[in-house]
C-alpha positions in Angstrom: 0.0 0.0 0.0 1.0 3.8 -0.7 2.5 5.7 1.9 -0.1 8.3 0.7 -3.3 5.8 0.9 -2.2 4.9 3.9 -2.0 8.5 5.2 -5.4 9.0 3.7 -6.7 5.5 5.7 -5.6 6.9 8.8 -6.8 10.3 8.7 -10.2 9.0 7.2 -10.7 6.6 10.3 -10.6 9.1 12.8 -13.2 11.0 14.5 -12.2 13.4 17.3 -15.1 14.0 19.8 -14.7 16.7 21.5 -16.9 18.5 24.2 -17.5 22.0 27.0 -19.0 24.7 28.8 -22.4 24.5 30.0 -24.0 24.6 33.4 -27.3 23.0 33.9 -27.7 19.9 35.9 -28.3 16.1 34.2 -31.7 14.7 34.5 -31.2 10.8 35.6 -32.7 8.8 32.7 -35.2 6.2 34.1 -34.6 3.6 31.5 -31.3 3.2 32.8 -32.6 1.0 36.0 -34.5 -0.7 32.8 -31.0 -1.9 31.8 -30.1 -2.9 35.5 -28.1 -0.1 36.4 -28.3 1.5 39.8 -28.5 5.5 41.3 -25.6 7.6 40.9 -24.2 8.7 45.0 -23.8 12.0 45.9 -20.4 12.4 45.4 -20.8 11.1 41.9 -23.8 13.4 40.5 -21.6 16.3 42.1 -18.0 15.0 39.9 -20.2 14.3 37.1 -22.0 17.7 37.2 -18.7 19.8 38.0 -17.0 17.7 35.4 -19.9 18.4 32.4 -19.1 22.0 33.0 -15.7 21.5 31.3 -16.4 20.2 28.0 -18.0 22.0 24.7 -21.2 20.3 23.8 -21.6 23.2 21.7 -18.5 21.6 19.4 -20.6 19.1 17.1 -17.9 18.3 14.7 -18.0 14.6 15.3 -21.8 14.3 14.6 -21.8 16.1 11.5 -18.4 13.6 10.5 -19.9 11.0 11.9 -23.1 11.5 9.6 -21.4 12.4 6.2 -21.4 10.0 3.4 -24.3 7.5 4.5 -25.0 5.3 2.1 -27.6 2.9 3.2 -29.0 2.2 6.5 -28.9 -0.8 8.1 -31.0 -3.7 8.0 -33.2 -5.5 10.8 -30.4 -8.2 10.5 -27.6 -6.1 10.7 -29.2 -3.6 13.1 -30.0 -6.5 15.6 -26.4 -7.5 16.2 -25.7 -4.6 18.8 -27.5 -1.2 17.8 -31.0 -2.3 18.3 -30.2 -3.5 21.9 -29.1 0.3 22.0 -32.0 1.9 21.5 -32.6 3.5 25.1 -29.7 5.6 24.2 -31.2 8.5 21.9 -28.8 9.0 19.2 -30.0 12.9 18.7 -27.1 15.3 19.1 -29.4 17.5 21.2 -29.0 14.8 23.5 -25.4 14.4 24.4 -25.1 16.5 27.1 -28.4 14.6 28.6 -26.1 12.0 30.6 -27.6 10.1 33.5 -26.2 11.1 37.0 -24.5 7.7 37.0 -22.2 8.1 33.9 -19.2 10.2 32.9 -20.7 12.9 30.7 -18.0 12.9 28.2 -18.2 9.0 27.9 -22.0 9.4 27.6 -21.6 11.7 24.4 -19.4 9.1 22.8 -21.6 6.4 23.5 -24.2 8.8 22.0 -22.0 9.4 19.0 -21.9 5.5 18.5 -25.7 5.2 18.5 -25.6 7.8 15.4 -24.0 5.5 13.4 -26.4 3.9 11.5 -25.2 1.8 8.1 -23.0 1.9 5.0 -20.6 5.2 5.0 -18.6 6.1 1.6 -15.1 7.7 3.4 -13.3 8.1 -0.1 -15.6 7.9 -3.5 -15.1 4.7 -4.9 -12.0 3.8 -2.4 -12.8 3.9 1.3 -15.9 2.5 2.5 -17.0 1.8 6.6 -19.9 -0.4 8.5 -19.9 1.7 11.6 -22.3 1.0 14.5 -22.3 -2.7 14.5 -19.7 -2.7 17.2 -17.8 -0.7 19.7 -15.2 0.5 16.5 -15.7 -0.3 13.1 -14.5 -1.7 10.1 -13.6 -0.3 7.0 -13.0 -1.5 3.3 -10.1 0.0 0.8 -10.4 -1.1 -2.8 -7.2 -2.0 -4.3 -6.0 -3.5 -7.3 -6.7 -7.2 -6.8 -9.5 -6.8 -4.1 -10.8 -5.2 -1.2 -8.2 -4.6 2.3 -10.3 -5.0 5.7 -8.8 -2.6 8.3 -9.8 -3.8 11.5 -12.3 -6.5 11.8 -14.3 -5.6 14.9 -14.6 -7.0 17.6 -16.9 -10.4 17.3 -17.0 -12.7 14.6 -21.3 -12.4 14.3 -20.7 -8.6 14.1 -17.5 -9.0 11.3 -19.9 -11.7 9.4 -23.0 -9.3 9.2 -20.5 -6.4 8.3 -19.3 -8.0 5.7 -22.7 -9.0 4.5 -24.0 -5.9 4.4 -21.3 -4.4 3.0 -20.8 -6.8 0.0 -24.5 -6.1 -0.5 -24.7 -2.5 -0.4 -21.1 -1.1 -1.2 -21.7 0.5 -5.3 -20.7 -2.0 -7.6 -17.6 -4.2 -7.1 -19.0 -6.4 -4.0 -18.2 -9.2 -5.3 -14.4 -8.9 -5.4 -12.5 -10.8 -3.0 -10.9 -9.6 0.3 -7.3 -9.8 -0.4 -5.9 -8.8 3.0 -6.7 -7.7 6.7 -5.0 -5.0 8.4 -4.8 -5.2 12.1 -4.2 -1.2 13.3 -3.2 -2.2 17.0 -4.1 -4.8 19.7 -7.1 -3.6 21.2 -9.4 -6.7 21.0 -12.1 -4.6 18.9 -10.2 -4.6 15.8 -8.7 -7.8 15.6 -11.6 -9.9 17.5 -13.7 -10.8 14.4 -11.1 -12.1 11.9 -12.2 -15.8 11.8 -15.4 -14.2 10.1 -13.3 -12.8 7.5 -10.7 -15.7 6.9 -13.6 -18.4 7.1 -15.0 -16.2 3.8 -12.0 -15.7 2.4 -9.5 -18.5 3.7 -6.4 -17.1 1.4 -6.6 -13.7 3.0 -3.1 -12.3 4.2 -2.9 -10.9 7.4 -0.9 -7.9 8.3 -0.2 -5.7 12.1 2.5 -4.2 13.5 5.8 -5.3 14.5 5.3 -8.3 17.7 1.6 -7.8 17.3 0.7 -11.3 18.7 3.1 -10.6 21.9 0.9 -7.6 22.3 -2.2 -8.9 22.0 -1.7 -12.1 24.6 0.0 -9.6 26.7 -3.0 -7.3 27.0 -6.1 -9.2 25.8 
């Protein structure tokens, strides 16, 4: 791969989410005891509120990232694996600085963030494709000359195999070419955890990570 499509992979993938500066107290959202949580003490509503107060909710650059270049929406099937089960979390920007009293604001708005991610995303016209919202990362296609490169494979083998699915199904033209290779960007489980999905589909697929990549992995994992 190009030094310069590699640039372009990396810079693609990322989505900064940023937040700030508000000072209104969180209402404690009552389907979270739905979900067997439990009431936030004292001490952590009064973190949680002083905490809120630093970060710009008014900064909705990730959302409006997050939401460019949809290309089709997930099915029931693909919806079920983990966004469906979501749905208590309301994906509206509006929203993200509605956290119950029990969780870290700032985490809250990225697990909102998540919930907005909703399908089939074209990154780079013709080149750079992503499932996003089928797990907690998500995994993205780059057309090359003999095929398609996977770069990161999620987390779960279910969630890699619908991915995949959908993808092949939805990406414009050209879902029928093979996937050639898997990338592995580090050795946080989530982007290395659903590979058997992809090798079981295509079993000559070449595999590359970083330098001692499987001592990472057992080290951490």
């Amino acid at each position: 791969m190009k030094k310069t499509t590699l640039a372009i992979v990396i810079s693609s993938l990322s989505l900064s989410v940023i937040a700030a500066d508000h000072g209104h107290d969180h209402a404690h959202l009552s389907t979270i005891g739905e979900h067997g949580g439990k009431d936030a003490t004292k001490a952590t509503i009064q973190y949680n509120n002083e905490f809120a107060k630093t970060l710009n909710f008014k900064d909705v650059r990730a959302f409006e990232n997050n939401n460019r270049g949809l290309i089709a929406e997930f099915d029931q099937a693909t919806g079920d694996i983990i966004r469906n089960s979501f749905n208590f979390i309301d994906a509206d920007v509006a929203n993200a600085d509605n956290a119950p009293d029990s969780v870290n604001p700032s985490l809250w708005r990225q697990a909102v963030l998540n919930q907005a991610a909703t399908g089939l995303y074209e990154v780079v016209p013709g080149k750079i494709y992503q499932v996003r919202g089928t797990d907690l990362s998500s995994i993205s296609f780059i057309r090359s000359d003999s095929g398609w490169i996977v770069y990161d494979v999620l987390l779960t083998k279910k969630s890699a195999a619908q991915s995949l699915k959908f993808f092949q199904e939805n990406v414009p033209k050209a879902g029928n070419l093979p996937i050639v290779a898997m990338i592995y960007s580090h050795s946080h489980a989530d982007h290395f955890g659903g590979s058997r999905a992809i090798k079981d589909a295509f079993p000559d697929v070449k595999v590359y990570g970083s330098k001692n990549i499987t001592k990472e992995i057992v080290d951490e994992n």
